[in-house]
C-alpha positions as CSV (number, residue, x, y, z in Angstrom):
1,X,0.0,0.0,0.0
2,X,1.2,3.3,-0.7
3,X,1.1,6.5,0.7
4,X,-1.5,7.6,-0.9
5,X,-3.8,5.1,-0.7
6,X,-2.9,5.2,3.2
7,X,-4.2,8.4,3.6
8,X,-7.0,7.8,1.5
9,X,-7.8,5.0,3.8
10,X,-7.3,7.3,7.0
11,X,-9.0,10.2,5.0
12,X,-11.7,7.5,4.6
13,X,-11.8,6.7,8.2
14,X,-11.7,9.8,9.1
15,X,-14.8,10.7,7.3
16,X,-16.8,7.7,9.1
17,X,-15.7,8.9,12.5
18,X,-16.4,12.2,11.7
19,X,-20.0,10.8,10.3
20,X,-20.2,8.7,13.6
21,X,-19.4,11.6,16.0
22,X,-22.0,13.9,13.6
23,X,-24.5,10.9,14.5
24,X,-23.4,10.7,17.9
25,X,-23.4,14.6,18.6
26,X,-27.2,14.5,16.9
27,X,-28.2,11.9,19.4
28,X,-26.4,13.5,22.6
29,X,-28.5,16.8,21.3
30,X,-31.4,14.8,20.8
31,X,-30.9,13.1,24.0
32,X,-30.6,16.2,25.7
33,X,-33.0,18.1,23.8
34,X,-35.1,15.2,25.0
35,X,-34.0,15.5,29.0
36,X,-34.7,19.6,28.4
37,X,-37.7,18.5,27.3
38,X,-38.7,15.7,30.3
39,X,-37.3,18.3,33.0
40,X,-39.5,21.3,31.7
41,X,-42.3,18.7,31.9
42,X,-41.5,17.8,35.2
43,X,-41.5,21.4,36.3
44,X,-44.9,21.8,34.4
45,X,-46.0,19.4,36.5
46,X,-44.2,20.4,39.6
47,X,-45.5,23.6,38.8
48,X,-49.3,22.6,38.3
49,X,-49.0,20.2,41.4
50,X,-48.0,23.6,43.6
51,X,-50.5,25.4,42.1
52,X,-53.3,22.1,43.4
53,X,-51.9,22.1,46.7
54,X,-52.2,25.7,47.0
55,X,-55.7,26.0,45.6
56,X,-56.3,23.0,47.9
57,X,-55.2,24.7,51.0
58,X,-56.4,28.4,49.7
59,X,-59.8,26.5,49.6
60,X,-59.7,24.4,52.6
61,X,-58.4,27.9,54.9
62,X,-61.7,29.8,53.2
63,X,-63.8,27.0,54.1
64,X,-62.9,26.8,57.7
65,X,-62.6,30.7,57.9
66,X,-65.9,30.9,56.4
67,X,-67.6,27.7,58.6
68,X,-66.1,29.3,61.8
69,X,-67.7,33.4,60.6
70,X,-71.1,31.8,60.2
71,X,-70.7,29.6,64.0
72,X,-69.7,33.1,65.1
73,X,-72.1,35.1,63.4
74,X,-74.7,32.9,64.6
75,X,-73.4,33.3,68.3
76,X,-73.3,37.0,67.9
77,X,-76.7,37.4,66.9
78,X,-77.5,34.5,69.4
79,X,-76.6,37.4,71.8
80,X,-78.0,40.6,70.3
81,X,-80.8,38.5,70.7
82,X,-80.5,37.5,74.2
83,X,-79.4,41.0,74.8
84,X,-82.5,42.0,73.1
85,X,-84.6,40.2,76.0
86,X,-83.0,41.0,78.3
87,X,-83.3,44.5,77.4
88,X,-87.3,44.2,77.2
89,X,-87.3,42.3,80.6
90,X,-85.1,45.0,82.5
91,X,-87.4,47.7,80.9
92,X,-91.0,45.6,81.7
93,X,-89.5,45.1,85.4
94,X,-88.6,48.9,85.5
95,X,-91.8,49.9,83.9
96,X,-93.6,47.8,86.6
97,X,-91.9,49.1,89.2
98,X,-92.7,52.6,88.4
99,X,-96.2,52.0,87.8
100,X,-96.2,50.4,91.3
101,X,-93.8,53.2,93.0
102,X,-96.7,55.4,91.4
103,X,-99.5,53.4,93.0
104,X,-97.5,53.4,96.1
105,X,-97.2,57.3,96.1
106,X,-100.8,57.7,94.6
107,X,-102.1,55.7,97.8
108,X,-99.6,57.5,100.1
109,X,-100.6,60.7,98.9
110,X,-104.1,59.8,99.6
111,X,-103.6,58.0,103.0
112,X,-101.9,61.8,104.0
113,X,-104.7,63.8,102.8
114,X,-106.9,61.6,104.7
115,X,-104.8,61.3,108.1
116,X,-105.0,66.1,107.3
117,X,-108.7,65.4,107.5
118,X,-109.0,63.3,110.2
119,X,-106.2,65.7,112.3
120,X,-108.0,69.1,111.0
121,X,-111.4,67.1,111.9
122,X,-109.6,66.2,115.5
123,X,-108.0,69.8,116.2
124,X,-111.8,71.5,115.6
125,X,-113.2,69.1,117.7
126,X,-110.5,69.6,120.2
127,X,-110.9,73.7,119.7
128,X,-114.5,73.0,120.5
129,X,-113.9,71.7,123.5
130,X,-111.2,73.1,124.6
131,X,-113.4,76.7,124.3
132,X,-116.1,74.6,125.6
133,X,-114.1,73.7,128.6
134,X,-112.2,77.2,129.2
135,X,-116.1,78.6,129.1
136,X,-117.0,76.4,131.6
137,X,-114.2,76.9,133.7
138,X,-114.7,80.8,133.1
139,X,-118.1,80.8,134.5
140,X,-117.2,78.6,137.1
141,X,-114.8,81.5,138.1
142,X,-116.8,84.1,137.5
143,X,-119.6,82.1,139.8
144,X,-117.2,81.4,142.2
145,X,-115.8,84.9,142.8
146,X,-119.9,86.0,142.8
147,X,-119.9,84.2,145.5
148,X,-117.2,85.4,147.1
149,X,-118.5,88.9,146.5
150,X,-122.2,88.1,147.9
């Protein structure tokens, strides 16, 4: 073999490898154009999985928020209402006791004005006889000292 055709064989073997590494550098890029490919997938899904969850728990937390609000709610306006009562109760007991305070003064009143009667009715009856007395005793005097005089 000669020279030339020596380094037409390497040239020729040269070309292969070259075609092989070509090839092989295709499939590496295709490989890794492949793995690009799978790993943006997988962050996608990552991605889309986060997204779930937080939904999920966005959902769940608004659910109890919004469960608890309406027990609370319903206990506030359990006690407005109660309050409410309450309220009406304190102001029927006052309203009573008023109306029986005014009774109570409306008989007292009355049970005064009587007792002035009866003690004006007394102190005439006592003027009356006191005068009646002190005339009495008056002309007892007087007859007495005629008497004396006689």
């Amino acid at each position: 073999m000669t020279n030339d055709s020596k380094l037409d064989d390497l040239k020729n073997k040269a070309s292969d490898l070259s075609e092989d590494i070509q090839h092989k550098a295709k499939e590496a890029k295709l490989q890794a154009e492949k793995s690009a490919d799978d790993l943006k997938h997988n962050v996608d899904a990552a991605k889309l999985q986060g997204e779930k969850s937080f939904d999920d728990l966005k959902k769940s937390a608004t659910d109890h928020f919004t469960e608890h609000k309406e027990k609370l709610d319903a206990k506030v306006d359990e006690i407005k209402g109660d309050l409410k009562d309450s309220q009406h109760n304190v102001q029927d007991k006052l309203d009573q006791l008023k109306a029986d305070a005014s009774q109570k003064l409306d008989e007292a009143k009355s049970k005064a004005t009587e007792l002035k009667h009866e003690a004006s009715a007394k102190l005439e009856d006592l003027k009356h006889q006191a005068s009646a007395k002190i005339d009495d005793l008056k002309k007892a005097a007087t007859e007495t000292l005629n008497k004396f005089k006689d």
